[in-house]
MMTF fields as JSON, N, C-alpha, C and O atoms, coordinates in Angstrom:
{
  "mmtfVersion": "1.0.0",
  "mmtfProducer": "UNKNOWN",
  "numBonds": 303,
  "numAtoms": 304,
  "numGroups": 76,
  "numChains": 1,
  "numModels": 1,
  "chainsPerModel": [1],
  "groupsPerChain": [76],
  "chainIdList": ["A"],
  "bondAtomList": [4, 2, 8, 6, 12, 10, 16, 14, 20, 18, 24, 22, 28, 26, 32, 30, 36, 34, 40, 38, 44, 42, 48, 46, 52, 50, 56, 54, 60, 58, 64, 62, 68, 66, 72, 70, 76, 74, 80, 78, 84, 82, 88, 86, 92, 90, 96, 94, 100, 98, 104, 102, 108, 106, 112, 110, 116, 114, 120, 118, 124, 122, 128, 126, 132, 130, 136, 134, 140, 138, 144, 142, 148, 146, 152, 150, 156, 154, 160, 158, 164, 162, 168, 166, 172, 170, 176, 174, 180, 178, 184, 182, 188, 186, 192, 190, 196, 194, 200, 198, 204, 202, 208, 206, 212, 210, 216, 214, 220, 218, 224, 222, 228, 226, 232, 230, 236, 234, 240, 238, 244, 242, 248, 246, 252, 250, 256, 254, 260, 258, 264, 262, 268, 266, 272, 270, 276, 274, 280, 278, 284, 282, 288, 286, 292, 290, 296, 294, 300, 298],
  "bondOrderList": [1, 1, 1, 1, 1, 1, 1, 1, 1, 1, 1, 1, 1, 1, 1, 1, 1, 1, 1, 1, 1, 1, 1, 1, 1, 1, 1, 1, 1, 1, 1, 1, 1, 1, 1, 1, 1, 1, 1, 1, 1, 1, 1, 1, 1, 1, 1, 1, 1, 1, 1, 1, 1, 1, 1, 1, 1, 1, 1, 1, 1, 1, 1, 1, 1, 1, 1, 1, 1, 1, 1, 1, 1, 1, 1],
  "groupList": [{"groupName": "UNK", "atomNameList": ["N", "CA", "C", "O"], "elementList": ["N", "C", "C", "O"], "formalChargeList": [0, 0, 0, 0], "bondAtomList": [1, 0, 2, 1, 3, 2], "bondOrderList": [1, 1, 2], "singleLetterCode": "X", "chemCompType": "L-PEPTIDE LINKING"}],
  "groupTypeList": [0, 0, 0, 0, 0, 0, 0, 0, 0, 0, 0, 0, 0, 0, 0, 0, 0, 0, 0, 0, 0, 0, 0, 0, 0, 0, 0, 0, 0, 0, 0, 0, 0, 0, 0, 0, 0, 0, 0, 0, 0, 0, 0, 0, 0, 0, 0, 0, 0, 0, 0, 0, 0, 0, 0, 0, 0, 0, 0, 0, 0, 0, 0, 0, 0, 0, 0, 0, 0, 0, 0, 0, 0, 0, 0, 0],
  "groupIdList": [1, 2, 3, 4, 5, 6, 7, 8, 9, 10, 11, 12, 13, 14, 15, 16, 17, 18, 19, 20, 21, 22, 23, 24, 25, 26, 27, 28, 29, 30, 31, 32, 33, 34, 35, 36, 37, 38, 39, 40, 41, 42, 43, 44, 45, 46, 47, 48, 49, 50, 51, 52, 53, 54, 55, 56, 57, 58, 59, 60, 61, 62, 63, 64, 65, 66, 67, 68, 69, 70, 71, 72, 73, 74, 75, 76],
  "secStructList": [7, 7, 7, 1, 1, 7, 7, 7, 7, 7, 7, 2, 2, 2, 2, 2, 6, 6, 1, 1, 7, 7, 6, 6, 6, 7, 7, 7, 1, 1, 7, 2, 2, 2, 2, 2, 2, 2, 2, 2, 2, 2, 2, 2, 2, 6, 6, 7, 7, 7, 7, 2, 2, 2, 2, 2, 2, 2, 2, 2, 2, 2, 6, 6, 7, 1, 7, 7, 7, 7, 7, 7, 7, 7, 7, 7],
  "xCoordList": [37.565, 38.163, 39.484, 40.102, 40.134, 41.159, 41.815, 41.328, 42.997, 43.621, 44.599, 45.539, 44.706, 45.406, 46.517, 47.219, 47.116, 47.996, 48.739, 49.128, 49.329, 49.886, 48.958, 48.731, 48.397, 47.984, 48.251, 48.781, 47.772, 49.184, 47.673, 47.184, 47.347, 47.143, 47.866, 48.885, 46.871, 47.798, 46.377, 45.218, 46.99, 45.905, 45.932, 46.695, 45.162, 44.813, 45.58, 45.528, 46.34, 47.41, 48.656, 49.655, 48.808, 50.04, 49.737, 50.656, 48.255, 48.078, 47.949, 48.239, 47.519, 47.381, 48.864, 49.111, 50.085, 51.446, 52.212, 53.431, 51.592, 52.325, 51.959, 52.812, 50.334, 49.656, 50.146, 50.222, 50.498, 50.633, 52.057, 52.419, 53.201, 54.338, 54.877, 54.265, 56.236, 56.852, 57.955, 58.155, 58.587, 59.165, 60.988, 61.734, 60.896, 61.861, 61.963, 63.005, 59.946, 59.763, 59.435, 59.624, 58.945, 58.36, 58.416, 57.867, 58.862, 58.826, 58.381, 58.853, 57.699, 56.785, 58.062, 59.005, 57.16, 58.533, 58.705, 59.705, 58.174, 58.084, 57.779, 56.784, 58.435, 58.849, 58.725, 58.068, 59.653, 60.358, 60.651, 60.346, 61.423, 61.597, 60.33, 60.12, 59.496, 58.182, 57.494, 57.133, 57.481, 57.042, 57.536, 56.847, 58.591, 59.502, 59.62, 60.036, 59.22, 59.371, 57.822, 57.406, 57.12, 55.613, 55.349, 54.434, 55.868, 56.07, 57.152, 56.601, 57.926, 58.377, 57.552, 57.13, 57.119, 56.416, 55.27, 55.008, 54.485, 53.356, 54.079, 53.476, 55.221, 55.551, 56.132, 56.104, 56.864, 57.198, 55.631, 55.354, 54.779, 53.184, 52.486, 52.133, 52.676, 51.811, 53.062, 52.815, 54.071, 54.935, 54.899, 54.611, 55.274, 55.024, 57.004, 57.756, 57.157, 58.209, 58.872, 58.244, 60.038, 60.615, 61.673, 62.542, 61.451, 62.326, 63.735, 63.43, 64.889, 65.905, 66.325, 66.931, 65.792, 65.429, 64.425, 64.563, 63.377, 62.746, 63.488, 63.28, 64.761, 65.493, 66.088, 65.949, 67.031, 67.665, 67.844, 68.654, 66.292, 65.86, 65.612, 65.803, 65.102, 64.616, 65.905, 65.938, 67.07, 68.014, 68.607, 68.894, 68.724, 68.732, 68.785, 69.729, 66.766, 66.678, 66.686, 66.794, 66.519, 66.725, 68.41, 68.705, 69.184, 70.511, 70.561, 71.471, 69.815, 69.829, 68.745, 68.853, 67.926, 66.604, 67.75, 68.872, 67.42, 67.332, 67.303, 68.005, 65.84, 65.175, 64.481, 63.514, 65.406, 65.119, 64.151, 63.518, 64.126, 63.429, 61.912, 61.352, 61.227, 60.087, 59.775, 60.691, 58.38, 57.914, 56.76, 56.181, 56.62, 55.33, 55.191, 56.117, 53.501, 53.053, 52.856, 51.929, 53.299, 53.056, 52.052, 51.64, 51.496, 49.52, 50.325, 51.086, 49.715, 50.062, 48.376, 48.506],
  "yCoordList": [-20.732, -19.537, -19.279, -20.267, -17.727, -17.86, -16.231, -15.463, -16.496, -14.957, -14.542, -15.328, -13.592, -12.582, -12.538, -12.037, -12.661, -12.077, -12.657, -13.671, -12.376, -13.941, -14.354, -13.726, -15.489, -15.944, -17.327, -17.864, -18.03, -19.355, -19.945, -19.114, -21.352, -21.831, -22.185, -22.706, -21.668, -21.587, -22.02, -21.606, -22.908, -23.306, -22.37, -21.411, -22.698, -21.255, -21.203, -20.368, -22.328, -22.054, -21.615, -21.531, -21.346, -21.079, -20.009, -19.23, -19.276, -17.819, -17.08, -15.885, -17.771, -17.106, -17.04, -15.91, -18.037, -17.995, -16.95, -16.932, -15.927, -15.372, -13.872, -13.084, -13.682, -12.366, -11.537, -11.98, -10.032, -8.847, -8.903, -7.9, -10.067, -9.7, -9.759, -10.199, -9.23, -8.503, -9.767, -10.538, -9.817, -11.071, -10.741, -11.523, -9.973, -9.715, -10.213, -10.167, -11.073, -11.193, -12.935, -13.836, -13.329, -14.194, -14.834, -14.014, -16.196, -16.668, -17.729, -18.178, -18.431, -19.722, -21.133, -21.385, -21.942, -23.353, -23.682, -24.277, -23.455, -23.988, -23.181, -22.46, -23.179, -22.244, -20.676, -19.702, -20.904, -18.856, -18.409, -17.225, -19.243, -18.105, -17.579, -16.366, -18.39, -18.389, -16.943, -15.891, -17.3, -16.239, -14.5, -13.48, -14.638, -13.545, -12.791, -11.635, -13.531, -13.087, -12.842, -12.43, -13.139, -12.272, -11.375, -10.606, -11.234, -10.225, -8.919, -7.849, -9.031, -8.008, -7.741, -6.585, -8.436, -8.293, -7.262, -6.491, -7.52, -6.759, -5.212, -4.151, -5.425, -3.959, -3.321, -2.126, -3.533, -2.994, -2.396, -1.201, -3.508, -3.438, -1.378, -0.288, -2.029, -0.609, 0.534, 1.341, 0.428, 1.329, 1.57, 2.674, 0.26, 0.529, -0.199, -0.829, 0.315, 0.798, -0.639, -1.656, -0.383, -1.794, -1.245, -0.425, -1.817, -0.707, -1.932, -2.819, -1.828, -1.872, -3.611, -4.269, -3.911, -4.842, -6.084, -7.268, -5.527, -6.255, -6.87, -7.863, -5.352, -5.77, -6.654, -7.799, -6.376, -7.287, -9.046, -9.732, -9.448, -10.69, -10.87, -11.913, -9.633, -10.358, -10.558, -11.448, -9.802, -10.248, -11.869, -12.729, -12.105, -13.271, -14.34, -15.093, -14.545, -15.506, -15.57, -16.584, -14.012, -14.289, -14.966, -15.641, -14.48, -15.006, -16.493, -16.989, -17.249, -18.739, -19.426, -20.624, -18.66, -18.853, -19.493, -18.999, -20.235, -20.375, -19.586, -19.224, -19.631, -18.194, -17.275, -17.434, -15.852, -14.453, -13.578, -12.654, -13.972, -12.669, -12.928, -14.019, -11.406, -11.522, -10.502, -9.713, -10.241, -9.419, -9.03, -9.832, -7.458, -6.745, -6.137, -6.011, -5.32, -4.668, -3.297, -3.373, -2.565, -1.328, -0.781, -0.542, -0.502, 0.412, 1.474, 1.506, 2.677, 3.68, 4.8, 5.982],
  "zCoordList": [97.969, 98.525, 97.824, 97.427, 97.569, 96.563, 97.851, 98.681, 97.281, 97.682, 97.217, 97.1, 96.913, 95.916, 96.585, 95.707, 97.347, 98.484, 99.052, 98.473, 100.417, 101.125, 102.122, 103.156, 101.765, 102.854, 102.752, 101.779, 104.046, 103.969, 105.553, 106.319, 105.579, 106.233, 108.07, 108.523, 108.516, 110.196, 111.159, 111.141, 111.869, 112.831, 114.081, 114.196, 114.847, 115.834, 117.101, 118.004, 116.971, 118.301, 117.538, 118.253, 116.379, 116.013, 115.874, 116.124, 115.387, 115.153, 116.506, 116.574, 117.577, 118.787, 119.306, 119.728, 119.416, 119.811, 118.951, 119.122, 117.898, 116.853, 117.648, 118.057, 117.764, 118.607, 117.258, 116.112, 117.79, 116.998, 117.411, 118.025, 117.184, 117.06, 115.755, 114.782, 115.742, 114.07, 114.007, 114.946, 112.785, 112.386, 114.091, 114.681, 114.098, 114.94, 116.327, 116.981, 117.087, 118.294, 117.669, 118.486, 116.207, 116.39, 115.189, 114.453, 114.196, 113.088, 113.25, 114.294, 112.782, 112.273, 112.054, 111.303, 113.553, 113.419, 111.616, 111.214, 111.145, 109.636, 108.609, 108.687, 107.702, 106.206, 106.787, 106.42, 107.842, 107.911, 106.665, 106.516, 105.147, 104.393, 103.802, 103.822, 103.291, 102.785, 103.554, 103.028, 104.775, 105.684, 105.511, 105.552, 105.364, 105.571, 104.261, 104.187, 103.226, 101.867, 101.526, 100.443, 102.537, 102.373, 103.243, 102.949, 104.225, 105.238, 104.272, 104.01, 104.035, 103.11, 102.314, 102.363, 101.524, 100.268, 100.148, 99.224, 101.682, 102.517, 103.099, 103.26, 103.288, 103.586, 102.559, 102.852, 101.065, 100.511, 99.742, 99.63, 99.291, 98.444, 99.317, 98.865, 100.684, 101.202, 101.839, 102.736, 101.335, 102.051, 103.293, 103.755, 104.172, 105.565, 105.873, 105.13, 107.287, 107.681, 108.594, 108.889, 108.845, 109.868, 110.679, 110.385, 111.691, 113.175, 112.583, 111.786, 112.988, 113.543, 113.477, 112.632, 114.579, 114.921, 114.365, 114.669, 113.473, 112.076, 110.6, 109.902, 110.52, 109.313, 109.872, 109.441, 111.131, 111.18, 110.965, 110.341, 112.077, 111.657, 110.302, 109.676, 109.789, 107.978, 107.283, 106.434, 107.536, 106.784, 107.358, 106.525, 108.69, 109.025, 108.702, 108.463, 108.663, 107.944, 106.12, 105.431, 105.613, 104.448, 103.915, 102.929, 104.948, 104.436, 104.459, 103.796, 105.05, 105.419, 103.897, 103.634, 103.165, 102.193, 100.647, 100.54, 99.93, 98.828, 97.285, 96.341, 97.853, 96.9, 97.67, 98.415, 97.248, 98.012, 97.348, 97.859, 96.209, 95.232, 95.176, 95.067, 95.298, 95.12, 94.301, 94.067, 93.636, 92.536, 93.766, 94.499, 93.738, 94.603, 93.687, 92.886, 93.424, 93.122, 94.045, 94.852, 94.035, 95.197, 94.807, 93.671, 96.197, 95.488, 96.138, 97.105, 94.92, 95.144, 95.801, 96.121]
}
């Protein structure tokens, strides 16, 4: 199995404790930056939007990250 994208191994109580919340309600006990820098990555790629309260956390934890930079391809 291969993926182009982000995808990242998560067992099913961590995917069920996550539900349909945004990095702003909910981040992963382990590698938030990893997370957060594919969660951007996914909204810059499809031009989708972040309330208020989303940047905020993403700047957050990005201010706490190592390495910030990522390369997206945007589909147009």
């Amino acid at each position: 199995m291969s993926c182009a994208g982000p995808c990242s191994a998560r067992s099913w109580s961590l995917n069920r404790s996550k539900g349909d919340r945004d990095v702003a309600e909910w981040l992963p006990p382990i590698n938030s930056c990893r997370y957060v820098k594919e969660w951007v990555a996914v909204k810059i790629r499809w031009g989708l939007t972040a309330d208020n309260s989303e940047v905020g956390a993403l700047q957050s934890v990005a201010s706490g990250c190592t390495d910030s930079s990522i390369t997206v391809t945007v589909v147009s």
